[in-house]
DOKE-621427 format. One line per field, with one value per residue: residue in one letter; chain; y, x, z of N, C-alpha, C, O in turn. Coordinates in steps of 0.2 Angstrom, whole numbers, plus 5000, padded with zeros to 4 digits. Example, Ala and Ser with C-alpha at 12.3 -4.5 7.8 and 13.67 -1.06 7.14 Angstrom:
<nodes>
residuo <- [A S]
cadena <- [A A]
n_c2 <- [4972 4989]
n_c1 <- [5066 5064]
n_c3 <- [5039 5035]
ca_c2 <- [4978 4995]
ca_c1 <- [5062 5068]
ca_c3 <- [5039 5036]
c_c2 <- [4984 5000]
c_c1 <- [5066 5064]
c_c3 <- [5039 5039]
o_c2 <- [4983 5006]
o_c1 <- [5071 5067]
o_c3 <- [5042 5040]
</nodes>
This chain:
<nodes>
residuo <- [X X X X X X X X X X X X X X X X X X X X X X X X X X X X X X X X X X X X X X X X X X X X X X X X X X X X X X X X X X X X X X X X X X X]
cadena <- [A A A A A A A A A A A A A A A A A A A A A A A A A A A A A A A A A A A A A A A A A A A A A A A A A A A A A A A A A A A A A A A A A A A]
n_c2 <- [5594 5576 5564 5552 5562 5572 5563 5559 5572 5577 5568 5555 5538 5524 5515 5524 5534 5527 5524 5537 5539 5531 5520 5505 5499 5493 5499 5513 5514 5512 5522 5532 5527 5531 5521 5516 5527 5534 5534 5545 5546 5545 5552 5564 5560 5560 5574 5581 5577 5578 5592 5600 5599 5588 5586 5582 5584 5579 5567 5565 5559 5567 5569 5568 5577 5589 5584]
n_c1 <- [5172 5163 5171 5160 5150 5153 5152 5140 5134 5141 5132 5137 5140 5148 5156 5159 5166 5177 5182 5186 5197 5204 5206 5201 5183 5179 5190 5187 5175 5178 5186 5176 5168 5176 5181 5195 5209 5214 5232 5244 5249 5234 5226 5232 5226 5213 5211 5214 5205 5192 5196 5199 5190 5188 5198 5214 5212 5199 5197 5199 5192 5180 5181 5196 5198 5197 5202]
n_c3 <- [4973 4970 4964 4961 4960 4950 4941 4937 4937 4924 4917 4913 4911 4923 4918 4905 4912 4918 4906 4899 4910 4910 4918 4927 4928 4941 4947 4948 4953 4966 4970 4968 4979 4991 4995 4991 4988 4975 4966 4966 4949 4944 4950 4943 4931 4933 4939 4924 4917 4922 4920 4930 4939 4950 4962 4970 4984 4985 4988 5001 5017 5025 5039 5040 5037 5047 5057]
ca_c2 <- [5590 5570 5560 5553 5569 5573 5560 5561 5581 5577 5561 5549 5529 5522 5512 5531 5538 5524 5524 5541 5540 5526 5515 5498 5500 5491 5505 5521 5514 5509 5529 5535 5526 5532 5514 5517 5533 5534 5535 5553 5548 5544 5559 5568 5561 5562 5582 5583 5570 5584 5601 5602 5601 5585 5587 5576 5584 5578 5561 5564 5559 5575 5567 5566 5586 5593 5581]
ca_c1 <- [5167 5168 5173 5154 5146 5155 5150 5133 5132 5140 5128 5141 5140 5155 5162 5161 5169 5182 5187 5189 5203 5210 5207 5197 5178 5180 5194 5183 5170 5182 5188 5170 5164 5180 5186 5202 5210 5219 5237 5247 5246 5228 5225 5231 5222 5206 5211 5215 5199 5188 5198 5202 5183 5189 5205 5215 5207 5191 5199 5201 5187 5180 5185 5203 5203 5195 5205]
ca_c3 <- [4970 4974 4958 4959 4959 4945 4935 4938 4932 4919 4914 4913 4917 4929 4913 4900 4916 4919 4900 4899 4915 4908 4922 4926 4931 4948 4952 4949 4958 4974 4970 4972 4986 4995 4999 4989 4986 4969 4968 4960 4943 4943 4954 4938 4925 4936 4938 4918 4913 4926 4920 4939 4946 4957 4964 4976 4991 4986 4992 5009 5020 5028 5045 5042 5034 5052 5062]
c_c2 <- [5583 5568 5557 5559 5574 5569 5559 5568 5581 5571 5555 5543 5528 5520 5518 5534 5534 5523 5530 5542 5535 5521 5509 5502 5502 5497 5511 5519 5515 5517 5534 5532 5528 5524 5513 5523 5530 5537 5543 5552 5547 5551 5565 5567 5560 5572 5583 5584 5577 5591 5604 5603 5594 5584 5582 5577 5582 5569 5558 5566 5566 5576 5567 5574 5590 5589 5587]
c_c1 <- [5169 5169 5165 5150 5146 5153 5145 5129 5134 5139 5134 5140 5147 5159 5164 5167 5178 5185 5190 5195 5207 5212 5199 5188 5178 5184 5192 5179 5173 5183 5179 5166 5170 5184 5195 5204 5216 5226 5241 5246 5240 5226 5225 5229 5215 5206 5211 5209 5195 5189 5197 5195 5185 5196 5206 5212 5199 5192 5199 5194 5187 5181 5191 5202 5200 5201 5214]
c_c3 <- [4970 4966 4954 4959 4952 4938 4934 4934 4928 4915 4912 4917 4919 4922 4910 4906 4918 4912 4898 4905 4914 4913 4924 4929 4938 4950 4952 4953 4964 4975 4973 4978 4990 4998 4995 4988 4980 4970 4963 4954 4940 4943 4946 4932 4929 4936 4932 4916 4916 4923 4925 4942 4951 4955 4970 4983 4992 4988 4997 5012 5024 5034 5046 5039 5041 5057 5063]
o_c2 <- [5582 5572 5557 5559 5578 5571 5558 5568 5584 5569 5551 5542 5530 5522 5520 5535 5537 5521 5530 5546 5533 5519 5509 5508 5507 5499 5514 5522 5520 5519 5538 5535 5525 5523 5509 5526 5526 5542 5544 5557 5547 5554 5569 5571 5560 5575 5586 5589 5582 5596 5610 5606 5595 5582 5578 5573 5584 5565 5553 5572 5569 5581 5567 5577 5596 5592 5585]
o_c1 <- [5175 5167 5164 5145 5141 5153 5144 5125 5131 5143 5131 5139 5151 5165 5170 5173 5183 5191 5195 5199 5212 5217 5193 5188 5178 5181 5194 5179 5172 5182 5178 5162 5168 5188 5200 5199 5221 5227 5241 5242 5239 5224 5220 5230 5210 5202 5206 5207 5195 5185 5194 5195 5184 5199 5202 5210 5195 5187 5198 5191 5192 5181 5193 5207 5201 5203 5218]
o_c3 <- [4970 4961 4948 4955 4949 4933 4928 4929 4923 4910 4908 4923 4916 4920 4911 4904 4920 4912 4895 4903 4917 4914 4923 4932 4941 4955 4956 4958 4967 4981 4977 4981 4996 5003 4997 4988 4981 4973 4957 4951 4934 4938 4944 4927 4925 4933 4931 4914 4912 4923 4926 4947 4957 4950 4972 4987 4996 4990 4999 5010 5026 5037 5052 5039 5040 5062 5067]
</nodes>
């Protein structure tokens, strides 16, 4: 599940979802549009914040996991 998909099913706005992971607005967005990928200890407070529905392989574009 992507980080947006997830905040959407569970009704959350970008800011609710970026204060719940303890990180800036701007940088959850960049994380759901895939133009950043978050670094390990993001990764595990997005796996915590979620209760493991988005994992770090929801990070990797789905070009680079066939490749």
């Amino acid at each position: 599940m992507t980080l947006l998909d997830y905040r959407k099913a569970n009704g959350l706005t970008l800011a609710a979802l970026a204060k719940k992971l303890g990180s800036p607005v701007s940088t959850v967005h960049s994380w759901e549009c895939l133009r950043r990928r978050p670094d390990w200890k993001a990764v595990a407070r997005i796996e915590a914040a979620t209760s493991g529905q988005v994992t770090a392989s929801d990070f990797v574009p789905r070009h680079e996991v066939a490749a």
